[in-house]
Backbone as CSV, one residue per row, in Angstrom:
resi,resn,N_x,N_y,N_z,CA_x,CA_y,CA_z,C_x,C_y,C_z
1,UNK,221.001,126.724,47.299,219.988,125.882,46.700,220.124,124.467,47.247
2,UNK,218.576,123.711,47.403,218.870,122.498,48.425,218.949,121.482,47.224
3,UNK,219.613,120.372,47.631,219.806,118.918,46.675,218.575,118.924,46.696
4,UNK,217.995,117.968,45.241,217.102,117.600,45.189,217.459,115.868,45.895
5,UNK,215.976,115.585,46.955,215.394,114.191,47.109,215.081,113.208,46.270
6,UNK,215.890,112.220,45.342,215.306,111.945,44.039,214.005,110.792,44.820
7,UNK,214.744,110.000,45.833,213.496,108.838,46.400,212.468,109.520,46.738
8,UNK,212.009,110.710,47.214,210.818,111.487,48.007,210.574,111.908,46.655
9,UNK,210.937,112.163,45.353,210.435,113.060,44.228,209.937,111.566,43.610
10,UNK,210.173,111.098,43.401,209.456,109.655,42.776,208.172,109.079,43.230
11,UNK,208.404,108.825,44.551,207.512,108.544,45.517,206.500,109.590,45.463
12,UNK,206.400,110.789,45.627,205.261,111.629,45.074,204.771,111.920,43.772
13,UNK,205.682,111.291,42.760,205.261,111.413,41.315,204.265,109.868,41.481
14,UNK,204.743,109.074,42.361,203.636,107.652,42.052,202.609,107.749,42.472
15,UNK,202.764,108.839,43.790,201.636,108.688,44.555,200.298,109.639,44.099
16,UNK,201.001,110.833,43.190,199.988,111.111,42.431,199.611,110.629,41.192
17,UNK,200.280,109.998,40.161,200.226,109.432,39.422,198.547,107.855,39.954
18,UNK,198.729,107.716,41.030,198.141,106.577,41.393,196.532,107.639,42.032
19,UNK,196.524,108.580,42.349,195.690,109.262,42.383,194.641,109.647,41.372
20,UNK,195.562,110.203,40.154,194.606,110.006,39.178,193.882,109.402,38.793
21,UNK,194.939,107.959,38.697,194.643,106.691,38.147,193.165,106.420,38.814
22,UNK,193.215,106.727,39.668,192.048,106.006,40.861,191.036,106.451,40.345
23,UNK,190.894,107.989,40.530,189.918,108.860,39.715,189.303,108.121,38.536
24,UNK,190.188,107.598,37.723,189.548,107.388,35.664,189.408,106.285,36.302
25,UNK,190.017,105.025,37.453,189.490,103.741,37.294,187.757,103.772,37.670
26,UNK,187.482,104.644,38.594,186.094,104.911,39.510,185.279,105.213,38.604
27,UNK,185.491,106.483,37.307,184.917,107.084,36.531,184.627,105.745,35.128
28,UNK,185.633,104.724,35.122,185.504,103.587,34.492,185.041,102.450,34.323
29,UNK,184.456,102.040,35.834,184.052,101.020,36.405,184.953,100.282,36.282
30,UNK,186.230,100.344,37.074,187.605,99.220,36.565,187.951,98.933,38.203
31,UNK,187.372,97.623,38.562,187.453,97.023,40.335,189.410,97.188,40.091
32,UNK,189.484,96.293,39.369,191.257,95.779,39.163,192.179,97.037,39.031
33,UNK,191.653,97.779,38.208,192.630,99.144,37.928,192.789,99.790,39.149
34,UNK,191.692,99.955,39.590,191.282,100.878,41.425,192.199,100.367,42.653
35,UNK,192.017,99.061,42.599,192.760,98.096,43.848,194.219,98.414,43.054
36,UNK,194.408,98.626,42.369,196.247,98.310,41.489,196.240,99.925,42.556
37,UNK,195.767,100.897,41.665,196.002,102.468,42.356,196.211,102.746,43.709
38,UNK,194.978,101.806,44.609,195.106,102.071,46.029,196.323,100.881,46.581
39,UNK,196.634,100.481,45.899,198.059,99.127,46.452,198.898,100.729,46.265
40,UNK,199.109,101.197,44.946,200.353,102.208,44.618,200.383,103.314,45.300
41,UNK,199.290,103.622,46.122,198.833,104.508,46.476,199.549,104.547,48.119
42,UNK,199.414,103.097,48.747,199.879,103.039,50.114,201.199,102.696,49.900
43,UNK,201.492,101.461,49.003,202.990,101.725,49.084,203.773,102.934,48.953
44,UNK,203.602,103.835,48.219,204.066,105.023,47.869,204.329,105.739,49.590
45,UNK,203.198,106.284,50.176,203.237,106.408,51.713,204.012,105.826,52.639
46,UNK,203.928,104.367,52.656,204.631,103.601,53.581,206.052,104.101,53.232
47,UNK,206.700,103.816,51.709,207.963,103.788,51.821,208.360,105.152,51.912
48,UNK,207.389,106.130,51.895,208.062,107.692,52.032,208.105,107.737,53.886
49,UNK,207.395,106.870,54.368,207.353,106.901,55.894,208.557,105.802,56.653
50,UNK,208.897,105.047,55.939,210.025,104.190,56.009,211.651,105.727,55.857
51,UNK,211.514,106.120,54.946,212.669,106.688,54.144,212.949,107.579,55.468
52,UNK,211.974,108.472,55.666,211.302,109.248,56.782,212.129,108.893,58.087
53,UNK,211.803,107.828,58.929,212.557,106.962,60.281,213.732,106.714,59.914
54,UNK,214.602,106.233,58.725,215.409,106.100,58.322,216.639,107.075,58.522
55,UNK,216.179,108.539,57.866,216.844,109.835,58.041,216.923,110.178,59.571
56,UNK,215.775,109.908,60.134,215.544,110.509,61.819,216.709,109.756,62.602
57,UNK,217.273,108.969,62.372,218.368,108.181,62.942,219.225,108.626,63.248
């Protein structure tokens, strides 16, 4: 059985978490909530793509 990734398991709990979010902000008319989601949305990516080059080392 493999270790669990706790940084890659977080990072995909935000990044869907920020997915949703996006969804109910759109369905809400919420500019601020939407831009918060798509900020959480790329950071989430970047640092799983950071973590990513990191390991490749």
């Amino acid at each position: 059985m493999k270790q669990i990734n706790w940084s890659y398991l977080i990072l995909a709990v935000i990044a869907a978490l920020s997915t949703a979010s996006f969804g109910i902000a759109v369905a809400e008319r919420s500019i601020l909530i939407a831009v918060c989601c798509a900020l959480g949305l790329g950071f989430s990516f970047a640092a799983a793509r950071r973590l990513r080059s990191r390991s490749g080392q």
